[in-house]
C-alpha positions as CSV (number, residue, x, y, z in Angstrom):
1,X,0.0,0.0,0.0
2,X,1.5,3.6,-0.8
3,X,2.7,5.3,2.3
4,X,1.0,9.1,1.1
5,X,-2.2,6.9,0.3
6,X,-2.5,5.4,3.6
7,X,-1.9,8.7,5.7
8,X,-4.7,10.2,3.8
9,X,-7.1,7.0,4.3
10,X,-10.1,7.3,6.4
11,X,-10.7,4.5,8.7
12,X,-14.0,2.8,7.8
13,X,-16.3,3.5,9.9
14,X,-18.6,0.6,10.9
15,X,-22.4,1.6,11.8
16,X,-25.0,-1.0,12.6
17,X,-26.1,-1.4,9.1
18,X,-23.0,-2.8,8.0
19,X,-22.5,-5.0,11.2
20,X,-25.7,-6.5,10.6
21,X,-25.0,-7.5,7.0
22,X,-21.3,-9.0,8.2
23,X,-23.4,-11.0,10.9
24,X,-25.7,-12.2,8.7
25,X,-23.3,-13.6,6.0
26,X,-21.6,-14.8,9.1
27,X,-24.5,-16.8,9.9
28,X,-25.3,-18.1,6.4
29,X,-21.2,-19.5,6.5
30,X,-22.0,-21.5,9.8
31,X,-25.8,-22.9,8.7
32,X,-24.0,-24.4,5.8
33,X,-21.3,-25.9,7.2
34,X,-23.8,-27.0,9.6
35,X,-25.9,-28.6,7.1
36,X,-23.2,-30.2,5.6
37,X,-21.5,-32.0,8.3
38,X,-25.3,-33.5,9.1
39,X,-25.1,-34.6,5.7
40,X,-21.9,-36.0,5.9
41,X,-23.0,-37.8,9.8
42,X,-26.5,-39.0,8.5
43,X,-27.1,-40.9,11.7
44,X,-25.1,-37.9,13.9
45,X,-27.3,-35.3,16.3
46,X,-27.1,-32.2,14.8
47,X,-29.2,-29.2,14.0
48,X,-28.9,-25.4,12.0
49,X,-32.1,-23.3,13.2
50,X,-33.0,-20.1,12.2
51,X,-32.7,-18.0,15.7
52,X,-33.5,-14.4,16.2
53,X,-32.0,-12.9,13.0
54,X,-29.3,-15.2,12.7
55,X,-28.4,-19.1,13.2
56,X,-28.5,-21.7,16.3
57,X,-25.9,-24.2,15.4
58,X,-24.6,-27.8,15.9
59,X,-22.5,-29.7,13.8
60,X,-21.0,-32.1,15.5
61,X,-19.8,-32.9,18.8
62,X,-16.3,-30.8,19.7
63,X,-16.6,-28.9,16.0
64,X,-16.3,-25.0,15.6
65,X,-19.3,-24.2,14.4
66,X,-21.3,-25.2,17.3
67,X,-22.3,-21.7,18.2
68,X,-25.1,-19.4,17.8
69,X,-24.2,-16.5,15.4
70,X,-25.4,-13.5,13.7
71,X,-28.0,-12.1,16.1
72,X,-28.7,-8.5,17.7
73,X,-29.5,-6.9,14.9
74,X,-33.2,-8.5,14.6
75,X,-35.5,-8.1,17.8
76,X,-34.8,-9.9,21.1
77,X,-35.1,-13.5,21.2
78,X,-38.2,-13.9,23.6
79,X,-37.6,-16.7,26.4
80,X,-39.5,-19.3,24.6
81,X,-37.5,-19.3,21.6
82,X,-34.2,-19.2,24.1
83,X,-35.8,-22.4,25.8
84,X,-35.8,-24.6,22.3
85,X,-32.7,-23.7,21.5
86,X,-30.8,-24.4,24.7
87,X,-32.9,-27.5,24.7
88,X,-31.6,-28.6,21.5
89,X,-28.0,-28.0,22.4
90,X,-28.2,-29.9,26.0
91,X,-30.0,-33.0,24.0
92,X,-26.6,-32.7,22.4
93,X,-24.7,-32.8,25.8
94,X,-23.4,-29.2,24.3
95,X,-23.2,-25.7,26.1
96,X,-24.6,-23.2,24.6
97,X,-22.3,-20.3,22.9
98,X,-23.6,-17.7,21.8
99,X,-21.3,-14.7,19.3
100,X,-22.5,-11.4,20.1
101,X,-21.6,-7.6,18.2
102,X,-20.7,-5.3,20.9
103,X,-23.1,-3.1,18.5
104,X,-25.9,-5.2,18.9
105,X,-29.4,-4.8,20.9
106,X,-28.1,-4.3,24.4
107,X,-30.5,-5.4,25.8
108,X,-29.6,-9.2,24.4
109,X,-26.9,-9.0,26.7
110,X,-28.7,-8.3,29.5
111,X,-31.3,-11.3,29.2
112,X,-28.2,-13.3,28.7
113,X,-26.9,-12.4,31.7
114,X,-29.9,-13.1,33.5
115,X,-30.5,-16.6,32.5
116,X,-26.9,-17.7,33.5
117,X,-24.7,-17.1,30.4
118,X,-20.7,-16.3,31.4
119,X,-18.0,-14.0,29.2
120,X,-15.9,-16.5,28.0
121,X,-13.8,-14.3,25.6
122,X,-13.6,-11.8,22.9
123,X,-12.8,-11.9,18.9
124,X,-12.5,-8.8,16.8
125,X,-14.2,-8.1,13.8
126,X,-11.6,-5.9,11.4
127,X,-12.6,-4.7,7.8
128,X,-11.1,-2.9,4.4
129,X,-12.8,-0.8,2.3
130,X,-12.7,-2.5,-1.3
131,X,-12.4,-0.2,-4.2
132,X,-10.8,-0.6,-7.7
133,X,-8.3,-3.0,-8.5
134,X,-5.7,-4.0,-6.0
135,X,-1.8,-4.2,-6.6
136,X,-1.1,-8.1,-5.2
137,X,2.0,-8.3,-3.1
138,X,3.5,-11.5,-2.6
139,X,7.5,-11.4,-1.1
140,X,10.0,-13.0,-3.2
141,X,10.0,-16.7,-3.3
142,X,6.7,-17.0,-2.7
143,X,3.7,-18.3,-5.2
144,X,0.2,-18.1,-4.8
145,X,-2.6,-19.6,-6.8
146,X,-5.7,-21.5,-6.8
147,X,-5.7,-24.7,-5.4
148,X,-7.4,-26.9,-7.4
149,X,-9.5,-29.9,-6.2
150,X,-6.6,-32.8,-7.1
151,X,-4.9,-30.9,-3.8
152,X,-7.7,-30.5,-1.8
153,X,-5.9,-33.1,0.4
154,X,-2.7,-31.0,0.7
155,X,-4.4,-27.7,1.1
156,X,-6.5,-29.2,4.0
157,X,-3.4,-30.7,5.6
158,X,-1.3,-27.6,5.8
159,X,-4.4,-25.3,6.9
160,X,-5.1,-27.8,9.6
161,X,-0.9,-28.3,11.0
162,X,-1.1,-24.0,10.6
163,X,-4.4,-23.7,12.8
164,X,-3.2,-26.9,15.6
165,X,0.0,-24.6,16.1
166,X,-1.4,-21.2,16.3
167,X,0.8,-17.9,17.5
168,X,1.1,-17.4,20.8
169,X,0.8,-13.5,20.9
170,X,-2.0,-11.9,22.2
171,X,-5.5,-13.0,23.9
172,X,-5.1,-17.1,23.7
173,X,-8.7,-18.3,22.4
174,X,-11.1,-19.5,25.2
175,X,-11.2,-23.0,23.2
176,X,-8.6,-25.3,21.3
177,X,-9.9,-28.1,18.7
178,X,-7.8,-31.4,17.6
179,X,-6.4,-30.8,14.3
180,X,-9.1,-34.0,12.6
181,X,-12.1,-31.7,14.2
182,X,-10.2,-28.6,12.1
183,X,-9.9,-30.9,9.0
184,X,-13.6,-31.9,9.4
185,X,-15.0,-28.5,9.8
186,X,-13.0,-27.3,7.0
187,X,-13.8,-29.9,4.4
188,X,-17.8,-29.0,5.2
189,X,-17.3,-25.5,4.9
190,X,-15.1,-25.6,1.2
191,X,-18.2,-28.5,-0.2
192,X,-21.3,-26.3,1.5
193,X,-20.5,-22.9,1.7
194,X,-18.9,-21.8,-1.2
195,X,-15.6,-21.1,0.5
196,X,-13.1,-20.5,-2.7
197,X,-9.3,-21.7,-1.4
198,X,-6.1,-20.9,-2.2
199,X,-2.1,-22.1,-2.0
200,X,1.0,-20.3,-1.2
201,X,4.2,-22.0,-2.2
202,X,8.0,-21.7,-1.8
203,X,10.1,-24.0,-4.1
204,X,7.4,-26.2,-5.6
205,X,5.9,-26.9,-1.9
206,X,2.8,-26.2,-0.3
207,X,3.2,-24.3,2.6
208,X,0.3,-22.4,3.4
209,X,-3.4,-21.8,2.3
210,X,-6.2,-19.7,2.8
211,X,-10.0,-19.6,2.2
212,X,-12.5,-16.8,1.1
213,X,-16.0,-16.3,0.6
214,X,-18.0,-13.9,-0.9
215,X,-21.9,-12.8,-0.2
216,X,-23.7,-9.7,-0.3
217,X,-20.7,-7.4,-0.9
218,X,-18.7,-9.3,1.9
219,X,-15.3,-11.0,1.4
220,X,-15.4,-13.1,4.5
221,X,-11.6,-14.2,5.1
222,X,-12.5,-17.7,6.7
223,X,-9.1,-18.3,7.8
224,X,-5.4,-18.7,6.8
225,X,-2.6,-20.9,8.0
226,X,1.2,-21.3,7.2
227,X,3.4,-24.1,8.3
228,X,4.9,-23.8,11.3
229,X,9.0,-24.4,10.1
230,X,7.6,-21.5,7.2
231,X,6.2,-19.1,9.1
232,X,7.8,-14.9,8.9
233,X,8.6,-15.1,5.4
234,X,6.0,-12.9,4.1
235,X,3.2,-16.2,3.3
236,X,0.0,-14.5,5.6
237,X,0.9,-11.3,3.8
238,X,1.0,-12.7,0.5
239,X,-2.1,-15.0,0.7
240,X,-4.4,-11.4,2.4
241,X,-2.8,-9.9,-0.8
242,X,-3.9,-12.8,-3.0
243,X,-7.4,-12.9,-1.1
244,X,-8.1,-9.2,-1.1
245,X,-7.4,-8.7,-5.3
246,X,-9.8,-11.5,-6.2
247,X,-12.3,-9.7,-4.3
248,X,-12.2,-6.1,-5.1
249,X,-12.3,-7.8,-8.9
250,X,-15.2,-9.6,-8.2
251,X,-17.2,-6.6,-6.7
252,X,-17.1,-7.2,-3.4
253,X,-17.4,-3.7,-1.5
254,X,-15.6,-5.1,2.1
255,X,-13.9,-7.4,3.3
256,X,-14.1,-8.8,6.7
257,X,-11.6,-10.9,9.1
258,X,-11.7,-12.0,12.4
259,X,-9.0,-12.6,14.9
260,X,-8.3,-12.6,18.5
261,X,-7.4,-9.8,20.5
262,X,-3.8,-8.5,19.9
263,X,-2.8,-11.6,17.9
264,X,-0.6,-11.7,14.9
265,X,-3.2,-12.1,12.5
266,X,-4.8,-9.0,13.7
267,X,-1.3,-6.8,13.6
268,X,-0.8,-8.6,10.0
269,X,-4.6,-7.2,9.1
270,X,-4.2,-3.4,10.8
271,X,-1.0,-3.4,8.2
272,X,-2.3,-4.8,5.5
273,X,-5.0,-0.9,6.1
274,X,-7.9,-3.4,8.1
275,X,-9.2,-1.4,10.7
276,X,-11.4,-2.6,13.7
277,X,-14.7,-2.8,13.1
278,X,-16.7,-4.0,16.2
279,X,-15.6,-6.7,19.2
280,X,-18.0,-9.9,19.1
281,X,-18.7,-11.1,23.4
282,X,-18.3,-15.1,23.2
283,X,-20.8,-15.6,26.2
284,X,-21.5,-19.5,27.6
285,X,-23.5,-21.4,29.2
286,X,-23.3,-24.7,30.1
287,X,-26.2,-27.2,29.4
């Protein structure tokens, strides 16, 4: 990015409008990879229910995308419809987590609160302004492409190793997942949700790989992961890069990512011109 250009960029400014449509493409990418790790567990407990503006989750036992997502932005869930849901996720011996915008319906929080929910944690929310065509940047002795689905295999292994050895600066997150949970989760999000992915390389070898989706305008970053012995050479910046051109070509408007507090992928985003957009509450309770 040109250094005169970025000292005369406004930060983008997030009002609810635009939280609400990153929640609810947010809660469209969980409901189908939901779906499709029911599909792939045809005799596995598992639901996706539409839930006060947004999605009420379970996949699969121990998976990421048992959650509730994407509400506040659509009325207060009334206690009834709270009482199904946590039903449904103690019939899967699951507490209940719930994802919720610090600019949401306050008052959410509140009821939360009252019916026993706990702050677990915090993610941020950053996002870029997409305009024009991007200039890619990808550090020499680096490649990245599309990764085709002869490497699915490959791409899945090395995103999985990257996200089972995660940084270790900033906020840790309030949960860890096995690295065959991470594969599973993955797989059903590239087959169901339109997730598009992507390869960096160094020599001929795989070592990192990323995942996009697009919807409504958003570029959702669903995640990027490098190798552990590859890692500082310039692969996260070069698969953002990668990530962010394809989208501001295919007239997506912003692009979204979401890391934890103070981590590396979040000082990687601010540089890359990402600003913060909101601060999601990961609230719990247990069935």
């Amino acid at each position: 990015m040109d250094a005169d250009a970025d000292a005369d960029r406004l930060p983008l400014f997030c009002d609810t409008e635009l939280a609400r449509r990153i929640e609810r493409v947010e809660a469209q990418l969980i409901s189908r990879g939901s779906e499709a790790a029911r599909h792939r567990n045809a005799d596995a407990e598992g639901f996706a229910l539409p839930f006060a503006g947004g999605v009420a989750s379970y996949a699969e036992e121990g998976s990421p995308l048992n959650k509730i997502a994407g509400i506040g932005f659509d009325g207060v869930p009334d206690a009834p419809a709270l009482d199904e849901v946590e039903r449904a996720f103690a019939a899967c011996h699951s507490p209940v987590q719930i994802e919720l915008a610090h600019l949401a319906d306050p008052a959410i929080a509140a009821l939360l609160t009252e019916r026993g929910y706990r702050l677990a944690s915090f993610e941020n929310v950053l996002g870029l302004t997409l305009k024009g065509e991007r200039e890619r940047v990808t550090p020499a002795g680096i490649e990245v492409r599309p990764s085709g689905d002869d490497e699915f295999d490959s791409w899945l292994d090395v995103v999985a190793e990257g996200f089972a050895h995660p940084d270790v600066q900033g906020v840790p997150s309030h949960e860890e997942f096995p690295r065959d949970v991470i594969a599973r989760a993955m797989r059903d999000l590239t087959a169901a949700a339109g997730v598009t992915r992507c390869v960096a390389l160094r020599e001929g070898v795989i070592v990192g790989g990323a995942g996009f989706r697009m919807a409504e305008g958003v570029a959702q970053l669903t995640g990027a992961a490098t190798a552990p012995a590859h890692r500082r050479r310039g692969v996260q910046t070069a698969l953002l890069s990668y990530r962010l051109a394809h989208a501001a070509a295919s007239g997506c408007d912003v692009a979204v990512i979401t890391t934890q507090p103070g981590s590396k992928s979040q000082q990687n985003a601010q540089r890359q011109g990402f600003d913060l957009l909101y601060t999601r509450a990961i609230l719990v309770k247990q069935p």
